[in-house]
C-alpha positions as CSV (number, residue, x, y, z in Angstrom):
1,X,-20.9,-0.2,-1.2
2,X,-19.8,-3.7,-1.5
3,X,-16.7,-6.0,-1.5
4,X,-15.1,-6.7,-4.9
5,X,-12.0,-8.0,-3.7
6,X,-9.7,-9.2,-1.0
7,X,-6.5,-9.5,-0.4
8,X,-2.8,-9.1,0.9
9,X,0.2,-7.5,-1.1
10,X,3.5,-9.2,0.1
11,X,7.2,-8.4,-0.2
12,X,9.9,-10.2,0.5
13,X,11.7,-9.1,3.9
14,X,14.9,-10.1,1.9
15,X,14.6,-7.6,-0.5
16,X,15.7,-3.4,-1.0
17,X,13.1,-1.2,0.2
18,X,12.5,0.3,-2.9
19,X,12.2,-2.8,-4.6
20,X,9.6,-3.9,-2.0
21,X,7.5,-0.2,-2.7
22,X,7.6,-0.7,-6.2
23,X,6.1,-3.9,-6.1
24,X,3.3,-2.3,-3.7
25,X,2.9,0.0,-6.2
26,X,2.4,-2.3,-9.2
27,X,0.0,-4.9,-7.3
28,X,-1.8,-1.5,-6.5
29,X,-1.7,-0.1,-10.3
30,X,-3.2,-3.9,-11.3
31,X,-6.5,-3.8,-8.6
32,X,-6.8,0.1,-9.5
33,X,-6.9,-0.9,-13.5
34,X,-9.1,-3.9,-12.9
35,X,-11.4,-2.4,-10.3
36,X,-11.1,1.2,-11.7
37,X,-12.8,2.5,-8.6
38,X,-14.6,5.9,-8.0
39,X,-13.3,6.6,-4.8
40,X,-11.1,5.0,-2.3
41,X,-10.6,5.4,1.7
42,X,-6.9,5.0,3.5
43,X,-6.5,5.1,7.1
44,X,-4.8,7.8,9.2
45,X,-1.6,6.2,10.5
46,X,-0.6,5.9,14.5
47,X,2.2,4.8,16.0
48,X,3.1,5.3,19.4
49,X,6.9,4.4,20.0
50,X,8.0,2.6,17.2
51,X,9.2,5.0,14.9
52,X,11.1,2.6,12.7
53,X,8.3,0.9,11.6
54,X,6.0,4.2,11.2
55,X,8.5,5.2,8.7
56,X,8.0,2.0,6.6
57,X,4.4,2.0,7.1
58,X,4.2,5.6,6.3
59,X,6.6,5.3,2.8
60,X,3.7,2.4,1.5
61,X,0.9,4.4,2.6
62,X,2.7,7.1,-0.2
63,X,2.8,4.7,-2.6
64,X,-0.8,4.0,-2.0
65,X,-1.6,7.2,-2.5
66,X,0.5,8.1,-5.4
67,X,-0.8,5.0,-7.1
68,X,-4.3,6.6,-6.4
C-alpha cells in the first residue's frame, strides 16, 4: 500500500447539517471516482461522554460508508 492522497473535507459550522453531509458525501464521491480504490478501511468510532458529538461523527461516518 501507499499514499495517493491527503487531505481534509471541511464544512462550514454555519451551515444545516444535511447540507454539511452532503458536501462530505460529494468531496467523497470525487476522491472515490478519481482514486477508484479496491478497498478502503474506516475506523470504529468511540466516544466516552460526549454524545452530541458522537452523533455527528457517527452521521458522516454513514455518509462515508454509503459513499463507499
Amino acid at each position: 500500500m501507499s499514499v495517493v492522497d491527503f487531505g481534509v473535507i471541511k464544512t462550514s459550522a454555519g451551515k444545516s447539517a444535511s447540507t454539511r453531509l452532503q458536501t462530505i458525501y460529494n468531496e467523497l464521491n470525487d476522491l472515490i471516482e478519481r482514486y477508484q480504490p479496491d478497498t478502503a478501511g474506516v475506523e470504529e468510532l468511540f466516544f466516552g461522554r460526549n454524545i452530541t458529538t458522537a452523533i455527528s461523527v457517527g452521521q458522516a461516518r454513514g455518509v462515508l460508508l454509503l459513499a463507499l
